[in-house]
C-alpha positions in Angstrom: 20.5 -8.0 1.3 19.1 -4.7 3.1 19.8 -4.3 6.5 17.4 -1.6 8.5 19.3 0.8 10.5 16.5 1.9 12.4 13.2 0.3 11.9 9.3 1.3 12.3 7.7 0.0 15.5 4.8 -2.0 15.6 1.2 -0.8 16.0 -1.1 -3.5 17.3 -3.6 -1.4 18.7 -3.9 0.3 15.3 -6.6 -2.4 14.2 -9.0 -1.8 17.3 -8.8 1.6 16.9 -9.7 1.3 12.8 -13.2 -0.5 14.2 -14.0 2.2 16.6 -13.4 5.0 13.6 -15.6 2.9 11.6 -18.3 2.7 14.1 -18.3 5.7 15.0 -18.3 7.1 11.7 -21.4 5.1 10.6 -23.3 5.7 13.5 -22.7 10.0 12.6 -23.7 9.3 8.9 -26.9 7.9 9.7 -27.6 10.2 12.4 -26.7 13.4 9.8 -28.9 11.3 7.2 -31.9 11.3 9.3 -32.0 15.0 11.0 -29.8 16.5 9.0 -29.0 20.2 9.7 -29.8 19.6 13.6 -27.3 16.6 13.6 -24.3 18.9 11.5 -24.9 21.7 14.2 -24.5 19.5 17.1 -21.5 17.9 15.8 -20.1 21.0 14.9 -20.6 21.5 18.9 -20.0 19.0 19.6 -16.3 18.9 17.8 -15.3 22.1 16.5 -16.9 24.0 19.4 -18.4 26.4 16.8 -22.2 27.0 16.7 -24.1 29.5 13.9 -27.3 29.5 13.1 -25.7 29.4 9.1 -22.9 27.4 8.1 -22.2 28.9 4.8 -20.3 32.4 5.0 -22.0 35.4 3.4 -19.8 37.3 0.8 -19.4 39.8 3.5 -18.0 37.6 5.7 -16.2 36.5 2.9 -14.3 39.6 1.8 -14.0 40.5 5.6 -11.2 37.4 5.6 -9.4 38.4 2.7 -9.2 41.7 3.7 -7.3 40.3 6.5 -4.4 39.0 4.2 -1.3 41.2 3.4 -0.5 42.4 0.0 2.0 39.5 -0.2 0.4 37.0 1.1 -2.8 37.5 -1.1 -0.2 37.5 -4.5 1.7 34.5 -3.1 -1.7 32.3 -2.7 -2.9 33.5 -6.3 0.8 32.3 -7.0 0.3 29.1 -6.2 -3.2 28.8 -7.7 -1.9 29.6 -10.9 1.4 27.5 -11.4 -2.1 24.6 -10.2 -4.3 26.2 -12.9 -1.8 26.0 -15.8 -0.7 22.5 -14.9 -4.5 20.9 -14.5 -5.1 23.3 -17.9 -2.7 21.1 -19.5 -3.7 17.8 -18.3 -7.7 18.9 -19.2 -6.3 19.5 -22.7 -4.9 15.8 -22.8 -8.1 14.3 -22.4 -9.6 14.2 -26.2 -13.1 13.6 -27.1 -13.1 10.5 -29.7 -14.9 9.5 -32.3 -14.6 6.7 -35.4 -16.2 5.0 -37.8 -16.1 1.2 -37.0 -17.3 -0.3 -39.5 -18.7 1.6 -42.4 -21.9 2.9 -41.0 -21.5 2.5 -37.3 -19.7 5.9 -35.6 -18.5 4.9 -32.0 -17.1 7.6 -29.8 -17.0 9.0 -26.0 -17.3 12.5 -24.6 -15.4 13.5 -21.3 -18.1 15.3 -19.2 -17.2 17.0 -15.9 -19.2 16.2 -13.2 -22.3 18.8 -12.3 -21.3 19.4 -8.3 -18.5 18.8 -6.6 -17.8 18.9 -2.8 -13.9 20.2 -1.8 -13.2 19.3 1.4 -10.1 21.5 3.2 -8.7 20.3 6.4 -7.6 23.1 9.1 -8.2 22.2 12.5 -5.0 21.4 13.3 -3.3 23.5 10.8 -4.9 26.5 8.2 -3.7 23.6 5.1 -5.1 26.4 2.7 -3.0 24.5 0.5 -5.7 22.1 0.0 -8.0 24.3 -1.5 -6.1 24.9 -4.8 -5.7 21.3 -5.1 -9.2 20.5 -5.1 -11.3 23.7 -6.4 -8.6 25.5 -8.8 -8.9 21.6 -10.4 -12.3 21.2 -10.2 -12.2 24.0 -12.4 -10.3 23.5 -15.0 -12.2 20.0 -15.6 -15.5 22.3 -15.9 -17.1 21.3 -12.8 -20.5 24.2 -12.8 -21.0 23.7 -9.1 -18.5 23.9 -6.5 -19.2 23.5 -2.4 -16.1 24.0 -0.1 -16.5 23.3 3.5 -13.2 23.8 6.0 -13.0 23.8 9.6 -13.1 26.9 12.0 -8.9 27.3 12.9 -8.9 28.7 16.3 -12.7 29.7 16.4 -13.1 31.2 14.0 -12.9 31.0 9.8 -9.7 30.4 9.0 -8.5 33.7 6.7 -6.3 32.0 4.6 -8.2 29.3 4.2 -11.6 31.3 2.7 -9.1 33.8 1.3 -8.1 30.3 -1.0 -11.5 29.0 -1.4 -12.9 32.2 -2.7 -10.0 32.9 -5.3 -9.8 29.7 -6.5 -13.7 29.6 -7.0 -15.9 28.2 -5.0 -19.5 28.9 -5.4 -20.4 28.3 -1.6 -18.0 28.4 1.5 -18.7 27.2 4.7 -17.4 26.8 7.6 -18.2 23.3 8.9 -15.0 20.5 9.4 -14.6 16.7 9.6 -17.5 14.3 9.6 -20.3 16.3 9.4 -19.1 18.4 6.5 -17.9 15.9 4.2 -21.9 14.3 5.1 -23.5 17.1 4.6 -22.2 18.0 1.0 -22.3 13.9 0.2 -25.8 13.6 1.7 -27.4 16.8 1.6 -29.4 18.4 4.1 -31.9 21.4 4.2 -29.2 23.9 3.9 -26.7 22.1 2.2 -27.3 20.8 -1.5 -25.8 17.2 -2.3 -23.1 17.3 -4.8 -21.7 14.4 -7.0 -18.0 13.6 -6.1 -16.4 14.5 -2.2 -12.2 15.5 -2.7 -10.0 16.4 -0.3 -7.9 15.0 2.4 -8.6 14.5 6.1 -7.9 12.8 9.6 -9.2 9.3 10.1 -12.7 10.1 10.6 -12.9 12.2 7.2 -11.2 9.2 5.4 -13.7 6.6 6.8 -16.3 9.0 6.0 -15.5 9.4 2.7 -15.2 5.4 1.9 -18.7 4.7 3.5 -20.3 7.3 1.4 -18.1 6.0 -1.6 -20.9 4.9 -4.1 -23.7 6.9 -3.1 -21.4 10.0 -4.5 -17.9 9.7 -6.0 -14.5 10.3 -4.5 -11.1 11.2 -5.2 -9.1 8.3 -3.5 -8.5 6.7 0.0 -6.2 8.6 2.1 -4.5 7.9 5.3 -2.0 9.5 6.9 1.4 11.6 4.6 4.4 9.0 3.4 7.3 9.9 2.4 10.0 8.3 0.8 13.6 8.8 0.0 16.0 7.2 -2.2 19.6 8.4 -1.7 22.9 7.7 -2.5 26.5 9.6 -1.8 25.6 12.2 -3.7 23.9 14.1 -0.6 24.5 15.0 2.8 22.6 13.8 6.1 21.0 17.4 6.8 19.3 17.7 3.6 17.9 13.9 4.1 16.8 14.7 7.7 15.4 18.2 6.8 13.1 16.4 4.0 12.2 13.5 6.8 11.3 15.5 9.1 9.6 18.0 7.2 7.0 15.5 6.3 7.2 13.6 9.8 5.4 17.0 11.1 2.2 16.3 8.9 0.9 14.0 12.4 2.3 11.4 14.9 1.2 8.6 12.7 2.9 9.5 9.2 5.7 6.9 7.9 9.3 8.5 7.0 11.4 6.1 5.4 14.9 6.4 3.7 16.5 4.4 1.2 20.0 4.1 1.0 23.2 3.0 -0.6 25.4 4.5 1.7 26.0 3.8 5.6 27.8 7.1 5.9 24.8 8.7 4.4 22.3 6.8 6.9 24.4 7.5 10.1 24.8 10.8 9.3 21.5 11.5 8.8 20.2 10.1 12.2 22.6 12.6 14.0 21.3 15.4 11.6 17.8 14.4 12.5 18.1 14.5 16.4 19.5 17.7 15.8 16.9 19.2 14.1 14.1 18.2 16.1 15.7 20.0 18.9 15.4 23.3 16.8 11.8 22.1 14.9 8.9 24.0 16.6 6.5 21.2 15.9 9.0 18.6 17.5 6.4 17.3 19.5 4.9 15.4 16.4 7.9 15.2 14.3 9.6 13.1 16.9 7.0 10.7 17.4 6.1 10.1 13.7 9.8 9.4 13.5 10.2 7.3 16.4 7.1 5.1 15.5 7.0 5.1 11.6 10.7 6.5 10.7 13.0 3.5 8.9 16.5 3.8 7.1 16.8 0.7 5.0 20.3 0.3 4.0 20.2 -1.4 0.4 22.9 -2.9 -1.7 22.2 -1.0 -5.0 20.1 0.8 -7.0 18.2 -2.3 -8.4 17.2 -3.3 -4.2 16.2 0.5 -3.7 13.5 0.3 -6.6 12.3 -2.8 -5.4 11.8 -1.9 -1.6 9.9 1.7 -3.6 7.7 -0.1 -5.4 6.6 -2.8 -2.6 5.9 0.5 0.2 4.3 1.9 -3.1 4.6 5.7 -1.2 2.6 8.7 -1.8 5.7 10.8 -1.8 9.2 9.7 -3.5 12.0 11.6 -3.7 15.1 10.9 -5.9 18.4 12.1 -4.6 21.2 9.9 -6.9 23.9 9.7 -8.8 21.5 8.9 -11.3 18.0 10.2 -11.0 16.8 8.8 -14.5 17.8 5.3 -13.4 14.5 5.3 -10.9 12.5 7.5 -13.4 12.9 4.6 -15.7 12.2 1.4 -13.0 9.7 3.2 -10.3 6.1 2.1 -10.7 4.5 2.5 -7.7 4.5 6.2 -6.3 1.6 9.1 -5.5 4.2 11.5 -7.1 7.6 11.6 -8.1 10.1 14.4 -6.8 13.4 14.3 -8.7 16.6 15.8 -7.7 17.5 17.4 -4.8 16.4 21.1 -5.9 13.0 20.1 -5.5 11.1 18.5 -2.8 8.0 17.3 -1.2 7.4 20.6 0.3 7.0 22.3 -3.4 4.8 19.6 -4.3 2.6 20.1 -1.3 2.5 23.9 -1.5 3.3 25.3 -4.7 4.7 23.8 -7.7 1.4 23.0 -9.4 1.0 19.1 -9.0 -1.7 17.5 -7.0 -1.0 17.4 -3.4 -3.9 14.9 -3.2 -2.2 11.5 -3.5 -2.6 7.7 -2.7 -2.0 6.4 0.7 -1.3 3.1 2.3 -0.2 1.2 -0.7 -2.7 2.7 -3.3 -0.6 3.9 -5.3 0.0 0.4 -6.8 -3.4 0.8 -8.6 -4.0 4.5 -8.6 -2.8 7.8 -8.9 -3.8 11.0 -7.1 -6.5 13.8 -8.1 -6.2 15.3 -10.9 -8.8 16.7 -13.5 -9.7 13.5 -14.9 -11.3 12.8 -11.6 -14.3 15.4 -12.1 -15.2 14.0 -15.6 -17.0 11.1 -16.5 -15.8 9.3 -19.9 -19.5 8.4 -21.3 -19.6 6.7 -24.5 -22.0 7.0 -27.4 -23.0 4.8 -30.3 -24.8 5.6 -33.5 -26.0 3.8 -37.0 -26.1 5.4 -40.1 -27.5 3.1 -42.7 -29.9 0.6 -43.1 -27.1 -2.4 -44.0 -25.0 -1.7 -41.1 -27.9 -1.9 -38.6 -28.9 -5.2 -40.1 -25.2 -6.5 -40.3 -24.5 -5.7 -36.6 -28.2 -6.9 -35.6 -27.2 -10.5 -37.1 -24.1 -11.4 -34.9 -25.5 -9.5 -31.8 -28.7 -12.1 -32.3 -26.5 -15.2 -32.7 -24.3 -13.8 -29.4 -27.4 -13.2 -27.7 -28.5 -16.9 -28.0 -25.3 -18.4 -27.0 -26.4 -16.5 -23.7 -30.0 -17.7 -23.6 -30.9 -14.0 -23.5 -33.7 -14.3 -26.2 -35.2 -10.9 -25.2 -32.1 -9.4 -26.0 -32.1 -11.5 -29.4 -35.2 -10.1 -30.5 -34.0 -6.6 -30.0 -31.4 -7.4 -32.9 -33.6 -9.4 -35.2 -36.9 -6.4 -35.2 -34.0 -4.6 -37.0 -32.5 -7.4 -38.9 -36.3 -7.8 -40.1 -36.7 -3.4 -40.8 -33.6 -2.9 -42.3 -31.9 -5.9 -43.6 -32.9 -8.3 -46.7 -34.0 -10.9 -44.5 -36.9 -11.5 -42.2 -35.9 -13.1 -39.0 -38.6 -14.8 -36.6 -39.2 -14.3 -32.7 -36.2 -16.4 -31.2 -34.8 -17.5 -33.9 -31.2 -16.6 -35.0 -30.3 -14.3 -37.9 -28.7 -16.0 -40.7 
């Protein structure tokens, strides 16, 4: 039976505070709905303290930010987009137009078509996550998306340089500088500067998520996010600093992000709660480390591998990361995860930044029906149909009458038996089945 050596604590004011974000976010989307621009501006105010008469950056202002970047840093970021672009390349080439013959006659098939617009949302007031821009527009490109919006928060008054720097290289077609709500609105929505695109991607704080599931339906989205998980599964096979290191590391994200660790080992767990108070001493962002830790940090001490997959799969965590005797034993059994890291050479950090996955992943249990964004999330499977001769028309029409009446849809009938009655040897009446 697992025993938790130290365990998350409870958040009861959690569910009050999930109303007001809803609220509050409704009440915004109807006000950016109604005066559009003059609501986004005032918001922007209002939380960004950041007022232009223009959101969207000129190509001046554009190449004025990436001018900023060093040598090295503009090669690392076009880096990172690449080891994206050949990954979501590949995954593009996966998805296969199909097309058959049926029965003889009757062709059936579907085309994957990529979305016209899409809207990339990348979050930076807190930190410049230019990371998130590669996830969402180096995708979004690859899948063939034509149109491509981008809208990211000023970072300390100004446009972030690494963020544009990101957004332009990777693609976008407009950048502006506009963050949380009233960005996210304004490309969903659509105001009189801002065209309305078709899908919104992207993470965010609260207020973006809730955004993003009210306007869920009127345009698509990538997934529900909440706040970064991560999850280890350990064994003897690594030391307490490299455990604590990867905790942390992801405990940083915000004061509300679970860090959990699964272990067979008691050593290992111990160890790795001394190595942890030491680091946050060292760990500049401390501050939010320790209290994601203190609050959502757990070390579950487990009896064996078998227990370890089963606690996974039930916190179903964005991030899991495989550091056993035997990695290929969870490879095998794990089936609910955003992504899998496997081994200690890698880790969430390379995932987040680099590697060429999707950093854009299922929160808060989702990934027990989904997984994160990826090109297949631009593109629209749409089927087709098509009859070729005369008999097969009339041999379809026949059952799809007599299906049609079991329903009582006699409208829908007659729509078989006109054709049964064109194309086929025998003429049917109004409502009455084909024989």
């Amino acid at each position: 039976m697992a025993q938790w050596i130290k365990k998350a604590k409870p958040a009861p004011q959690q569910v009050e505070r999930n109303e007001q974000v809803k609220s509050d976010v409704s009440r915004i989307l109807l006000d950016i709905e109604k005066r559009g621009d003059a609501a986004v501006r005032e918001l922007s105010v209002k939380f960004d303290g950041w007022d232009r008469a223009d959101y969207r950056l000129s190509d001046a202002q554009i190449k004025e930010c990436v001018s900023r970047l060093t040598e090295r840093e503009y090669n690392d970021i076009l880096f990172a987009q690449a080891q994206v672009r050949r990954f979501a390349d590949a995954q593009r080439q996966s998805l296969l137009d199909v097309e058959i013959e049926s029965i003889p006659g009757v062709i059936l098939g579907h085309r994957h078509i990529p979305v016209n617009a899409a809207g990339c949302y990348v979050p930076g007031g807190k930190y410049p996550l230019l990371a998130s821009a590669h996830m969402s527009i180096v995708t979004a490109k690859s899948a063939g998306v034509k149109n491509i919006t981008t809208a990211a928060p000023p970072f300390q008054g100004k446009p972030a340089p690494y963020i544009v720097a990101a957004q332009a290289l990777g693609g976008a077609d407009a950048i502006y500088c506009l963050g949380g709500i009233q960005a996210v609105a304004a490309m969903a929505i659509g105001t009189e500067s801002i065209s309305p695109v078709d899908i919104i991607v992207g993470p965010g704080n609260a207020y973006v998520a809730e955004a993003k599931r009210q306007l869920f339906g009127r345009v698509g989205i990538d997934l529900f996010a909440g706040p970064t998980e991560t999850l280890l599964i350990t064994d003897d096979s690594v030391d307490g600093e490299l455990c604590a290191t990867d905790l942390l590391g992801q405990a940083e994200h915000g004061v509300d992000s679970p860090a959990v660790m699964l272990t067979t080992s008691r050593e290992l767990a111990l160890e790795t709660l001394k190595e942890i108070e030491r680091l946050l001493v060292k760990l500049p962002t401390q501050k939010i480390a320790r209290e994601a830790w203190e609050n959502f940090g757990e070390i579950i001490l487990c009896e064996n591998y078998e227990e370890m997959v089963r606690y996974s799969d039930e916190y179903a965590s964005e991030h899991v990361q495989i550091m056993t005797h035997d990695d290929d034993y969870f490879m095998k059994h794990l089936t609910n995860f955003g992504a899998l890291f496997v081994g200690a050479r890698t880790n969430v950090s390379y995932g987040d930044k680099v590697i060429g996955t999707n950093h854009t992943l299922p929160t808060n249990k989702a990934a027990r029906y989904t997984g994160g964004l990826w090109v297949g999330k631009y593109i629209k499977t749409c089927t087709y149909q098509r009859i070729l001769t005369d008999e097969a028309s009339s041999q379809i029409g026949e059952y799809c009458s007599r299906l049609c009446l079991m329903e009582g849809f006699v409208g829908h009938a007659e729509q078989a038996n006109i054709r049964v009655r064109r194309y086929g040897r025998k003429a049917v009446g109004f409502g009455e089945p084909a024989l």
